[in-house]
KEMARPA-375764 format. One record per residue (C-alpha): x, y, z. Coordinates in steps of 0.25 Angstrom, whole numbers. Layout:
N
+-------+-------+-------+
!    px !    py !    pz !
+-------+-------+-------+
!     X !     Y !     Z !
...
+-------+-------+-------+
***
This chain:
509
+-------+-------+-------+
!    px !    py !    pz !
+-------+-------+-------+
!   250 !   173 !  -235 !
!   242 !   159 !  -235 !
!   252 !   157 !  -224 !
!   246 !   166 !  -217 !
!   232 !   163 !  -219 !
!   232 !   149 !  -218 !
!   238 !   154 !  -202 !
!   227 !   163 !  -201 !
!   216 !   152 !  -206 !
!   222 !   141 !  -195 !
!   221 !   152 !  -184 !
!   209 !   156 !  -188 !
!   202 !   142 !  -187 !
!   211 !   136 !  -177 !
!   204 !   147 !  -169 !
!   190 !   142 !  -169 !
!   194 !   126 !  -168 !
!   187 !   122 !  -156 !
!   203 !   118 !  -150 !
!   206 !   132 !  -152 !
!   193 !   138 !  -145 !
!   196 !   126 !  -134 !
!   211 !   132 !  -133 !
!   206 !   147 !  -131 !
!   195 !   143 !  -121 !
!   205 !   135 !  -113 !
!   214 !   147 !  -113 !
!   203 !   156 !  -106 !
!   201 !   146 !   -97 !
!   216 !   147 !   -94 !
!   216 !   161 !   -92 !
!   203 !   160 !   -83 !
!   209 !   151 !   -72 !
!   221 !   160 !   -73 !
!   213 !   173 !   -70 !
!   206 !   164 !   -58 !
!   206 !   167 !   -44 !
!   209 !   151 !   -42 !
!   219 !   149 !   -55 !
!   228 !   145 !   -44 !
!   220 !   130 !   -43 !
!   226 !   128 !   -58 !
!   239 !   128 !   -67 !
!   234 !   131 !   -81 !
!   246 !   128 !   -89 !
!   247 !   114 !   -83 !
!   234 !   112 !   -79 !
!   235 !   109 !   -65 !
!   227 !   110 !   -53 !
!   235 !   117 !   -42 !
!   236 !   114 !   -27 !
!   227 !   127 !   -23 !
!   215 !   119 !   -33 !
!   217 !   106 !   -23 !
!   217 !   116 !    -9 !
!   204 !   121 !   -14 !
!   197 !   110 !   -15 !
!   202 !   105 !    -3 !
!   197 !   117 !     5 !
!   184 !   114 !     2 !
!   186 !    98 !     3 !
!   190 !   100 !    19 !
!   177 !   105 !    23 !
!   169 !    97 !    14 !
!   175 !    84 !    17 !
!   169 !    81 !    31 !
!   155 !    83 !    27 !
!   156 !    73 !    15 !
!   149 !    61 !    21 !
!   139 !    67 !    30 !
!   135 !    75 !    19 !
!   133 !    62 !    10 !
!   124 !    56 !    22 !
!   116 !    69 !    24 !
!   113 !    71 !     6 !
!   108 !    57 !     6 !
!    99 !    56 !    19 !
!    85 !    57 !    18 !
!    82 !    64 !    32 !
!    92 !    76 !    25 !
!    81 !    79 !    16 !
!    71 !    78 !    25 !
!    78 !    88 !    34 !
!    80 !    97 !    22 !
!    63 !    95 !    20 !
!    61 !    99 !    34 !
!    70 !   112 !    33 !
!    62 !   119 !    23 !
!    46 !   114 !    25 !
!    40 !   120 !    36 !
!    39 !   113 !    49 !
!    23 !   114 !    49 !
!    23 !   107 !    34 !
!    33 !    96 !    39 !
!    26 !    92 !    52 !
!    13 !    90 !    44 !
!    18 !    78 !    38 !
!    17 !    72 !    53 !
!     3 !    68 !    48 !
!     8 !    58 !    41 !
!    16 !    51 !    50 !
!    13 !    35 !    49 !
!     6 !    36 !    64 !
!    -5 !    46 !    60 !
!    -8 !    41 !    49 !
!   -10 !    27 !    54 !
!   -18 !    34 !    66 !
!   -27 !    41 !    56 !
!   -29 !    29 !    46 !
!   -35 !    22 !    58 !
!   -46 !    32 !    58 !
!   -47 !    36 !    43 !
!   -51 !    30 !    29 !
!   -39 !    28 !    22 !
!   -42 !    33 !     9 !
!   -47 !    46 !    17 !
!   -33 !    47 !    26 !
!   -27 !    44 !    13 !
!   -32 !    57 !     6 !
!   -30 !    65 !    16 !
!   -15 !    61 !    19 !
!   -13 !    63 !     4 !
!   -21 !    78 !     6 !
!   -12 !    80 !    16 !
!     1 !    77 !    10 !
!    -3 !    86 !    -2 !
!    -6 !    99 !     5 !
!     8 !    96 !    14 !
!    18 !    95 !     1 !
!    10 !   108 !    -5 !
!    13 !   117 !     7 !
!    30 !   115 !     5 !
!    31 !   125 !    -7 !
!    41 !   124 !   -17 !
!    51 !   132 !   -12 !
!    54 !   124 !     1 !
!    54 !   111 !    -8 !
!    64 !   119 !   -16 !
!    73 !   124 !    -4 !
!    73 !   110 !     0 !
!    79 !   104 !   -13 !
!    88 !   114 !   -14 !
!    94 !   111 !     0 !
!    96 !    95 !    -4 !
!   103 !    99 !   -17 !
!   111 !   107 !    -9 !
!   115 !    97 !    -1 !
!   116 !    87 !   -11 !
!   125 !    99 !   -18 !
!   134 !    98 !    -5 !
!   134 !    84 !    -5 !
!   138 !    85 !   -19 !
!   149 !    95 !   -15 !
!   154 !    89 !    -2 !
!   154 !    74 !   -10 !
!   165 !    79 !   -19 !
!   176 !    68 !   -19 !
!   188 !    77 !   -17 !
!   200 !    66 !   -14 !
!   202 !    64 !   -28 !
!   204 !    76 !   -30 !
!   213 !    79 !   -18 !
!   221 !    67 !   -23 !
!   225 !    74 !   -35 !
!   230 !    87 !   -27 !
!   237 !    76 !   -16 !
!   238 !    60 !   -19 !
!   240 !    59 !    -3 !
!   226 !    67 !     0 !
!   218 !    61 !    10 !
!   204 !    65 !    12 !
!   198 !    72 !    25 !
!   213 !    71 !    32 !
!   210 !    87 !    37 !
!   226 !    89 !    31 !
!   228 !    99 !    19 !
!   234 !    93 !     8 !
!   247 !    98 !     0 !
!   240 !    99 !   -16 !
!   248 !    97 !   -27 !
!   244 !   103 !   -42 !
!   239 !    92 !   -51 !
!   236 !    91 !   -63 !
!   223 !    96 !   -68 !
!   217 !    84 !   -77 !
!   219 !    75 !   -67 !
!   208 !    84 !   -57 !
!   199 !    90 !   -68 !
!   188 !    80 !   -66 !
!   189 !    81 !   -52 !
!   187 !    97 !   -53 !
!   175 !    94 !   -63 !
!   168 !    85 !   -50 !
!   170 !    96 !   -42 !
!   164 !   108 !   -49 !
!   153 !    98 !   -49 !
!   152 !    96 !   -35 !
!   151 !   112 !   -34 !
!   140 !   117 !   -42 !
!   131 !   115 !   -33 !
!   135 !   125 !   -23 !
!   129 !   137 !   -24 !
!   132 !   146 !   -12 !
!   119 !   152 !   -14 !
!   110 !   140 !    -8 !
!   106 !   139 !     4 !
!   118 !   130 !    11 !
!   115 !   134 !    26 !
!   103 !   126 !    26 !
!   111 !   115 !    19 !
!   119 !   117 !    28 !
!   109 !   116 !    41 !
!   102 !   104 !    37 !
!   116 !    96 !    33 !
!   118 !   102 !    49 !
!   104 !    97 !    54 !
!   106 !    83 !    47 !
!   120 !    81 !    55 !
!   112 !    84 !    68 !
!   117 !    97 !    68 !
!   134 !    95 !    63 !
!   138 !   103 !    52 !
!   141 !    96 !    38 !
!   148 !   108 !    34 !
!   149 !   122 !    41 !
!   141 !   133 !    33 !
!   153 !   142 !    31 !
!   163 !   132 !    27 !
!   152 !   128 !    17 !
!   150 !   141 !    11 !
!   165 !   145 !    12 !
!   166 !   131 !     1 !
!   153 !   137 !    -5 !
!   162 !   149 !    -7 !
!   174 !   143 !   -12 !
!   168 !   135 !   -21 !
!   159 !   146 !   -28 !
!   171 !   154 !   -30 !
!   180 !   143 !   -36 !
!   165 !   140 !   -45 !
!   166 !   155 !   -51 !
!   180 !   156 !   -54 !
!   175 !   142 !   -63 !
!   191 !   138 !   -61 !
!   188 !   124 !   -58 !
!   178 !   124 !   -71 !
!   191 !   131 !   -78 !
!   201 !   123 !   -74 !
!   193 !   110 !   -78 !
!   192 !   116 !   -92 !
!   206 !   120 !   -94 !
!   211 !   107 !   -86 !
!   201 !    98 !   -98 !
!   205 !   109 !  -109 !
!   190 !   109 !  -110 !
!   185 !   122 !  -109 !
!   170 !   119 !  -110 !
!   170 !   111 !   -99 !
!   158 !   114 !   -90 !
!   153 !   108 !   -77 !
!   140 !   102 !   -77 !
!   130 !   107 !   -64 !
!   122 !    97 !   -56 !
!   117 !   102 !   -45 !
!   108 !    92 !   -35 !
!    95 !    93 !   -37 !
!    87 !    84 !   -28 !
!    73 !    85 !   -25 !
!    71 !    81 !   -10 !
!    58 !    89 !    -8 !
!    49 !    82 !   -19 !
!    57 !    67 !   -12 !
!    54 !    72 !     1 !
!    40 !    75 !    -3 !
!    38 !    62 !   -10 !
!    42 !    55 !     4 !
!    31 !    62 !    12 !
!    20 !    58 !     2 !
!    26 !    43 !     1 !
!    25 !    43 !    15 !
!    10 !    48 !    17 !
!     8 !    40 !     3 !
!    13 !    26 !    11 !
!     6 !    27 !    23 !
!    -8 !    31 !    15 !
!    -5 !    16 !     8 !
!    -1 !    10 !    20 !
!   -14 !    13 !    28 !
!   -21 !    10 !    16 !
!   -14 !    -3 !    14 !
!   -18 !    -6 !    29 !
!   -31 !    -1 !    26 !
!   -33 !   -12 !    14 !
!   -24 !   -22 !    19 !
!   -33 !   -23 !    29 !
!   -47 !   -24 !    21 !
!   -39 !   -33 !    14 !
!   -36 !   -42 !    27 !
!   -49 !   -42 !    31 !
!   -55 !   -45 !    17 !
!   -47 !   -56 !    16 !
!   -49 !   -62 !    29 !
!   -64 !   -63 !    24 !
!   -61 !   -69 !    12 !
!   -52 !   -80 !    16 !
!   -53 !   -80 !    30 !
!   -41 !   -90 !    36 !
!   -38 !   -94 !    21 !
!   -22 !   -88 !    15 !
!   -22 !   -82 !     3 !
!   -10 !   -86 !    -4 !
!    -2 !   -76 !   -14 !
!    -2 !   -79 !   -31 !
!     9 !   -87 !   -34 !
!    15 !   -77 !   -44 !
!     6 !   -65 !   -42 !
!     9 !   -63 !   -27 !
!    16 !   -51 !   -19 !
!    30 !   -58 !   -18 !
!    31 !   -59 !   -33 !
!    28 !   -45 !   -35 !
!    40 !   -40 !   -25 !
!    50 !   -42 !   -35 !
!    42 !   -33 !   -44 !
!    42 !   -23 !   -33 !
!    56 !   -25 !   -28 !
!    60 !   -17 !   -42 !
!    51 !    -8 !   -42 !
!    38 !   -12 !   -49 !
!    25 !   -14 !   -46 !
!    22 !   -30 !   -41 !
!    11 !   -37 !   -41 !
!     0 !   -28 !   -35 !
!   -12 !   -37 !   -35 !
!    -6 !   -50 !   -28 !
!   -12 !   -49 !   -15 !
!   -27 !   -47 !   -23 !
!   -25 !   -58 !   -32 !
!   -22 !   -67 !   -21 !
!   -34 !   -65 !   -14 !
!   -42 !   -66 !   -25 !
!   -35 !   -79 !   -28 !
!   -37 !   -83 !   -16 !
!   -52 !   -80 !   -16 !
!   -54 !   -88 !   -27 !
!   -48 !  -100 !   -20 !
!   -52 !   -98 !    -8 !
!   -67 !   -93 !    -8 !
!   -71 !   -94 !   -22 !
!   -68 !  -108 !   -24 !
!   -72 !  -111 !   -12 !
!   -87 !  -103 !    -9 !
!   -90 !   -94 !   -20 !
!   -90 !  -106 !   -31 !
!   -98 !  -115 !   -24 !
!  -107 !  -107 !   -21 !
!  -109 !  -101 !   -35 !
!  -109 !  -116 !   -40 !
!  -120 !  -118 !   -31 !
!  -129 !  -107 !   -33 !
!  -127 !  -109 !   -50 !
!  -131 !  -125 !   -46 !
!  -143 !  -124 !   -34 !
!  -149 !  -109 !   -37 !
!  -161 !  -107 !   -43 !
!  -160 !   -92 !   -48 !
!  -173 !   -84 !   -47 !
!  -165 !   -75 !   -59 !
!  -155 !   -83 !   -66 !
!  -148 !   -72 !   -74 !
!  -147 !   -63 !   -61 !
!  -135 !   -71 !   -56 !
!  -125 !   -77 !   -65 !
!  -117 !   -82 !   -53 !
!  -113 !   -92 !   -62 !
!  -105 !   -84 !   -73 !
!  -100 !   -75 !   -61 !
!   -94 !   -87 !   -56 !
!   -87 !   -93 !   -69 !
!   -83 !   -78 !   -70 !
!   -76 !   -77 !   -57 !
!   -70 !   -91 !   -55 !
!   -60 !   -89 !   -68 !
!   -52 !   -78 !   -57 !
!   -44 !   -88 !   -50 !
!   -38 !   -92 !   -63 !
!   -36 !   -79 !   -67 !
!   -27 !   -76 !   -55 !
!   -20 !   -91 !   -56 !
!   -17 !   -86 !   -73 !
!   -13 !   -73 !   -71 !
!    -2 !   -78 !   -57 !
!     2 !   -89 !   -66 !
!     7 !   -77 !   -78 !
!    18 !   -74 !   -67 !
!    25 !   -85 !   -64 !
!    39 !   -87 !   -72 !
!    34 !   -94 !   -83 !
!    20 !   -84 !   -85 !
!    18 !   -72 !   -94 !
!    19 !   -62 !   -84 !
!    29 !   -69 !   -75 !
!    39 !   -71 !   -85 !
!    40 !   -58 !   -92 !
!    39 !   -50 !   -77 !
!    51 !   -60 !   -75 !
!    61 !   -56 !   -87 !
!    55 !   -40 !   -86 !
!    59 !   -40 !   -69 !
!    73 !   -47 !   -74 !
!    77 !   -38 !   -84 !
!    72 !   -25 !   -76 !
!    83 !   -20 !   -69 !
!    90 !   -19 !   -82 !
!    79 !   -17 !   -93 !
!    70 !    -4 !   -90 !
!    60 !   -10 !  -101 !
!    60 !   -25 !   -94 !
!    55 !   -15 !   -82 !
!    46 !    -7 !   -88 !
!    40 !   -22 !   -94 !
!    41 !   -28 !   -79 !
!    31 !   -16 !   -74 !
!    22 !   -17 !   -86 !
!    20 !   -31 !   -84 !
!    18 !   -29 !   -68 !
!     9 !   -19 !   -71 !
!     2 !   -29 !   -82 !
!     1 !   -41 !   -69 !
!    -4 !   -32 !   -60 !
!   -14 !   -27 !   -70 !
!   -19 !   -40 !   -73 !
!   -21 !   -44 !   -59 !
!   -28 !   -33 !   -57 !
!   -37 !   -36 !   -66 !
!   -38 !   -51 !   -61 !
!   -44 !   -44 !   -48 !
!   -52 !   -34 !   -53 !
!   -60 !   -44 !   -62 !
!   -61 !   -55 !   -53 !
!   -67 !   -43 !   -43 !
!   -77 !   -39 !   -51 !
!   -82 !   -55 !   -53 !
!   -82 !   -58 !   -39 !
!   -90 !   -44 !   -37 !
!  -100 !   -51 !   -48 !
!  -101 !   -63 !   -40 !
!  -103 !   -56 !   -27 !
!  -114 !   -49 !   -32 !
!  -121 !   -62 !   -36 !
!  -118 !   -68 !   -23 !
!  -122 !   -58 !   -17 !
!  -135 !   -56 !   -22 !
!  -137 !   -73 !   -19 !
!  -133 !   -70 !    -7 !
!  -145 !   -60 !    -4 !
!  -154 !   -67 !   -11 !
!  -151 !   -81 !    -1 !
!  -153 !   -71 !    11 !
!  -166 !   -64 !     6 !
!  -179 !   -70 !     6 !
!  -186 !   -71 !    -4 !
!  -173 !   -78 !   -12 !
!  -174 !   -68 !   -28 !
!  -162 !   -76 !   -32 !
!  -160 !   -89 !   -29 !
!  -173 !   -97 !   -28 !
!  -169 !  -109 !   -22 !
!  -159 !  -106 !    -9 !
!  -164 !  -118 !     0 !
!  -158 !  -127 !   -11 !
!  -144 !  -121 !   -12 !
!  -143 !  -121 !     3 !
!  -146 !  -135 !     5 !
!  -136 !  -137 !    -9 !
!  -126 !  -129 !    -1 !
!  -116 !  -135 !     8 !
!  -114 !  -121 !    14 !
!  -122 !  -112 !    23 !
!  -126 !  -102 !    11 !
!  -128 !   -91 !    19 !
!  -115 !   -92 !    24 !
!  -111 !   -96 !    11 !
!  -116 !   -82 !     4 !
!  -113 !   -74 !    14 !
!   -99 !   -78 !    15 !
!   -96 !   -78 !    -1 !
!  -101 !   -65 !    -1 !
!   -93 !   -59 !     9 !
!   -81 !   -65 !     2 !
!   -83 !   -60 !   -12 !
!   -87 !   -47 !    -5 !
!   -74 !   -46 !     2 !
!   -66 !   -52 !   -10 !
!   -71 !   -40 !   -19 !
!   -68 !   -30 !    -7 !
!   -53 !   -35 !    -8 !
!   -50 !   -36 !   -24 !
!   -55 !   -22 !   -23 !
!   -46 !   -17 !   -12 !
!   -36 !   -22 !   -22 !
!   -41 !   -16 !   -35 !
!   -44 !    -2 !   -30 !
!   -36 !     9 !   -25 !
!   -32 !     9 !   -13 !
!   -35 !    23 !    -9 !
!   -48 !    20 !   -14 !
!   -52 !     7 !    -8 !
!   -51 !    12 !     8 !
+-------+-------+-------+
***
């Protein structure tokens, strides 16, 4: 009697251990590749991959197998996109985008602001990507991931495979090879890589346009002939709803639970494509903008310095910031200003502004003393070119900048916080340099403005200012209606250029 129990109890719990639920699962699967239509591709009692297994697969390998490399070429070729673009926007929409063609802009930037061409470009651009709905940028993602699906397909390495079915096989010899049944772990993964190359084949889609524009790229060869596609198409949905592949895999890993995982392309060339139009109208709005300041610039300078060269910063110069900008951050974005305004300092302000100031706080007699504190202007003014020599100096190897942008640049590839800290310190130079700009602007506009009014006061008559002009004339070494004039004009033109520099562009033309 407890004989008999203790048997009962064992089957009983031996029934609902996980083995004995794998065992039964393993069993159904047995019996579901029996009662299959393709139990033929497999031996189940000694798990075996049959000859016919091998023969299917290289039914569809034979048409495939020409098509592989010329696919790979089309998938990744720019031009395939745009010709999958162009198939689905209307023609009217597409040829609007002529407008901006590097030609007419230029033409039109001859005649037009460019802050008001600029606005209307960018008008433009807007209501052309609003009138392509959703659905055609829909229809053509789903037409590349298509491809890329193919693609995906067609790439499939089948030699390894083969090689299992026949040591000898050779690829793309147009003979049929004698299979052999093998056994079925030594194939299993390869199986497994196959159903992933498959789920992305849904007969339902839309593969005769695919099929066109692969056509159209080849100058009008076939990839792959439509019926032979769908005739694989067909073949392969059939072997995908028997699940035998899926079933065989399971029972060949005596894991039944085994399940592919789907990962069907999913690219999204519209919004890229898109993005490529706007760059382009985005690039030539700053390129004629560019020209536009670059040439204020010139002309500013020309006036400033006349035949004078302006030499770079030592540390804070162009060259310096490539190395920033060859991995992807920011630069230095103030070097060209701070080298004028370096340069203005050495060159003019030495030179004529503070010999003039001396000799207006020495000679003039002030009608109103307090109206004109040239003299605090000055001392206020003259620290700038220190300022620019300190803050350059911070950037050689030994400074405080220039050594911890040094070790952050060194260890960036590698260290994602050493970037982050290279970009805030970029960000921190730049800042201060700007800074160095702005305030030294706004000084010089104060000491413009006092010049300015000396300068009208010398040519008015009577003199509200200055009381004794005779004096300072004769005191002078200059002609000082040259003198003024010329000074002002120069500061005039120096604040005109730190502007351009610390404004917008897109607000300064």
């Amino acid at each position: 009697m407890f004989e008999f129990l203790g048997s009962l109890f064992a089957f009983l719990f031996d029934s609902k251990s996980s083995e004995a639920i794998k065992k039964r699962a393993l069993k159904t699967i047995s019996k579901r590749i029996k009662s299959s239509r393709f139990s033929k591709f497999y031996k189940r009692k000694t798990k075996e991959v049959t000859p016919a297994c091998g023969q299917f697969f290289f039914e569809i390998y034979k048409i495939v197998a020409p098509v592989q490399t010329n696919l790979e070429i089309a998938v990744k070729s720019a031009s395939l996109k745009v010709l999958i673009v162009e198939n689905y926007v209307d023609r009217q929409i597409l040829e609007s985008l002529d407008k901006y063609s590097p030609e007419m802009v230029d033409e039109e930037s001859k005649t037009r602001p460019p802050k008001e061409l600029a606005k209307e470009l960018r008008d433009e651009f807007t209501a052309f990507s609003d009138s392509i709905d959703r659905a055609t940028s829909l229809q053509i993602d789903s037409c590349y991931n298509l491809m890329l699906a193919l693609y995906q397909f067609v790439s499939y390495d089948f030699d390894p495979l083969f090689k299992k079915f026949n040591v000898v096989f050779h690829e793309r010899t147009g003979k049929v090879p004698k299979f052999i049944t093998v056994k079925g772990e030594s194939v299993s993964e390869l199986l497994k890589d196959f159903l992933y190359v498959t789920m992305g084949l849904d007969p339902a889609q839309d593969w005769k346009t695919v099929l066109k524009l692969l056509k159209e790229f080849r100058s009008n060869e076939p990839m792959i002939a439509l019926e032979d596609w769908y005739k694989i198409l067909s073949r392969i949905q059939e072997i995908l709803r028997s699940e035998i592949i899926e079933l065989m895999i399971r029972h060949i890993d005596s894991n039944p639970d085994w399940t592919i995982k789907i990962q069907i392309p999913n690219e999204k060339i519209y919004a890229s494509w898109l993005d490529a139009q706007k760059s382009k109208v985005e690039t030539m709005i700053e390129r004629i903008i560019n020209t536009r300041m670059n040439a204020k610039i010139a002309v500013l300078a020309q006036e400033i310095f006349g035949a004078s060269t302006t030499e770079p910063l030592q540390y804070y110069n162009a060259h310096a910031g490539q190395l920033f900008l060859s991995k992807g951050f920011e630069g230095f974005t103030q070097t060209q200003s701070l080298s004028y305004l370096s340069a203005f300092f050495q060159i003019v302000f030495d030179r004529d502004i503070q010999e003039l100031c001396n000799l207006l706080i020495v000679r003039a007699q002030w009608r109103r003393p307090q109206f004109l504190p040239i003299s605090e202007q000055f001392d206020a003014i003259a620290v700038f070119a220190g300022r620019i020599n300190e803050f350059d100096e911070t950037l050689n190897s030994d400074g405080k900048n220039g050594f911890r942008l040094a070790n952050a640049m060194l260890k960036s590839d590698r260290d994602k916080s050493a970037g982050k800290l290279a970009k805030e310190l970029l960000a921190k130079v730049n800042q201060e340099a700007t800074g160095i700009l702005i305030q030294a602007m706004e000084s010089l506009i104060m000491i413009n403005n006092s010049i300015d009014a000396v300068k009208t006061d010398y040519f008015q008559d009577p003199h509200e200012l200055v009381l004794n002009w005779r004096e300072i004339e004769v005191a002078s070494h200059r002609p000082m209606k040259q003198w003024l004039t010329e000074i002002s004009l120069k500061l005039t033109n120096i604040i005109k250029l730190c502007q351009l520099y610390i404004e917008e562009k897109s607000n300064v033309l």
